[in-house]
C-alpha positions as CSV (number, residue, x, y, z in Angstrom):
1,X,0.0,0.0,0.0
2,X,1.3,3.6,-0.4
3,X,2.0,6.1,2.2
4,X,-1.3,7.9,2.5
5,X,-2.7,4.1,3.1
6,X,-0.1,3.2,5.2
7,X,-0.3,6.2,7.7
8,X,-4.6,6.1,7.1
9,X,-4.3,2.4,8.0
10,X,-2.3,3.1,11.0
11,X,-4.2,6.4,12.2
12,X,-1.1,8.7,11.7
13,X,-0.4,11.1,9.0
14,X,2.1,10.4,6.3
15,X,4.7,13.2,7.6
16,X,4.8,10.7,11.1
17,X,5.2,7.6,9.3
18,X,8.2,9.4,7.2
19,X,10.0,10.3,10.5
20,X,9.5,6.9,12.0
21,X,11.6,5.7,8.8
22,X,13.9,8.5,9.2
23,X,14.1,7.2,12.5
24,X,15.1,3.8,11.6
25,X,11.9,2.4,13.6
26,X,10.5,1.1,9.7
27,X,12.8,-0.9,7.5
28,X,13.1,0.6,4.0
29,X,9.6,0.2,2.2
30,X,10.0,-2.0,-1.2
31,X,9.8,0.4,-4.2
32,X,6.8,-0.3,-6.6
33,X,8.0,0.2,-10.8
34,X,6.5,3.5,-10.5
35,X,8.9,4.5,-7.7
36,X,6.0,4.8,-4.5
37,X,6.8,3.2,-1.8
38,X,4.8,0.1,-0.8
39,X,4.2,-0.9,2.3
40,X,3.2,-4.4,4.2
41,X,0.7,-5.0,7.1
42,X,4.2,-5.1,9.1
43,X,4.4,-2.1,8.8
44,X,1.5,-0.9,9.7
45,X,1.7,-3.3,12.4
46,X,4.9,-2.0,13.7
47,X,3.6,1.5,13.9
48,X,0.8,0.4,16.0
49,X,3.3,-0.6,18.4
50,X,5.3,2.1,18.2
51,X,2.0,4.2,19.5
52,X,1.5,1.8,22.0
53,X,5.0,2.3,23.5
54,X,4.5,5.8,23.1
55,X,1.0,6.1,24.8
56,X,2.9,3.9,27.9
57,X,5.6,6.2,27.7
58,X,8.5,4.8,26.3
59,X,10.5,7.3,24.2
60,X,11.5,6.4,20.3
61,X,14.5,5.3,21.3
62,X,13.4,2.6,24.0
63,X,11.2,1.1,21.1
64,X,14.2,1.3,19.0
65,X,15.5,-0.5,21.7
66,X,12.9,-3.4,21.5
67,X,12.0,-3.7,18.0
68,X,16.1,-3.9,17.1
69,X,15.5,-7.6,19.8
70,X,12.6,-9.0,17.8
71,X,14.2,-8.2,14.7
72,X,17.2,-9.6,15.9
73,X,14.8,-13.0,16.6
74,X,14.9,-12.1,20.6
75,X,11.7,-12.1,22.7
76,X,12.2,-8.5,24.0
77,X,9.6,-9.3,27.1
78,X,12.1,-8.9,29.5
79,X,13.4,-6.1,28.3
80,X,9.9,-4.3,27.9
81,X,9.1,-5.4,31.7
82,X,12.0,-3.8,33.1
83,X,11.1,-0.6,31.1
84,X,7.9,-0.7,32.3
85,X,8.7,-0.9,35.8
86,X,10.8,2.3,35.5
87,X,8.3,3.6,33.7
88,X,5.7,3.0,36.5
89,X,8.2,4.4,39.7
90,X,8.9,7.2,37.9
91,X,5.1,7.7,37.5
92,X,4.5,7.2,41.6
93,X,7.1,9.5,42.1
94,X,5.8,12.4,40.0
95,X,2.2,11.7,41.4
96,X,3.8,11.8,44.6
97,X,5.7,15.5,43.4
98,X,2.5,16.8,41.8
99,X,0.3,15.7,45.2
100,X,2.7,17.9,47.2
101,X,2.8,20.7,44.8
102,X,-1.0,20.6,45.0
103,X,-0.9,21.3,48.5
104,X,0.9,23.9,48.3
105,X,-0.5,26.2,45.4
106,X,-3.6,25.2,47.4
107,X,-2.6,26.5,50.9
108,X,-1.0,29.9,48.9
109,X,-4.8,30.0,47.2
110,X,-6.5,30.0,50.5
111,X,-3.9,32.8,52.4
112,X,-4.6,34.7,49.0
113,X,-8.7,34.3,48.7
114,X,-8.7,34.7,52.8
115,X,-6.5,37.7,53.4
116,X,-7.5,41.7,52.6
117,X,-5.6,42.7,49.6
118,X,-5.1,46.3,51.7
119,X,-2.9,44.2,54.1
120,X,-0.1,43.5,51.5
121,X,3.7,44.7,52.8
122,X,4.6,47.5,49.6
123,X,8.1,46.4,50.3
124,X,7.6,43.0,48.8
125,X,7.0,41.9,45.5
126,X,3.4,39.6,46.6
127,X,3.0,38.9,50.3
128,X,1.1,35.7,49.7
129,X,4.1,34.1,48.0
């Protein structure tokens, strides 16, 4: 299939698909006689893995990583697990961030909604921060 059908078929546009070959994510697409490029269901398949290791938050070139294994013939499964559990800490750790953060834009919020704006020291910049 050509690019447009590719990218369609795969719910990406055809720019996308061109970087992920730039990338070296795609192998080199066969060439028809006409000079498009032709693409195979692996293809297609391939980039609806690379979107599933984006939306889990791998970067491009951790699924580099793992789709250099398979093509290599390795099961990248234990490679993808230990991924994922970094990926997952480092998750609990910025919930754990953001949850404080929260608290603390929410107690400056209440000093600020609470307090008389005619109280504010002149010789600082914003009293409530």
């Amino acid at each position: 299939m050509r690019i447009g059908e590719a990218a369609a078929a795969a719910g990406m546009t055809a720019k996308a698909l061109r970087f992920y070959e730039e990338q070296g994510l795609l192998p080199t697409p066969e060439r028809r006689a006409n000079g498009y490029r032709d693409y195979s269901q692996e293809t297609i398949n391939r980039l609806s893995f690379i979107r599933r290791g984006q939306d889990a938050g791998l970067t491009l070139a951790q699924i580099g990583d793992i789709l250099r294994l398979r093509d290599t013939g390795e099961a990248p499964c234990g490679y993808v697990r230990g991924l994922l559990a970094r990926e997952l800490s480092d998750l609990d750790r910025k919930i754990e961030e953001l949850i404080s953060l929260r608290a603390a834009v929410a107690g400056f919020h209440r000093n600020v909604t609470e307090a008389d704006p005619a109280s504010c020291d002149p010789e600082q910049v914003c009293s409530f921060l």
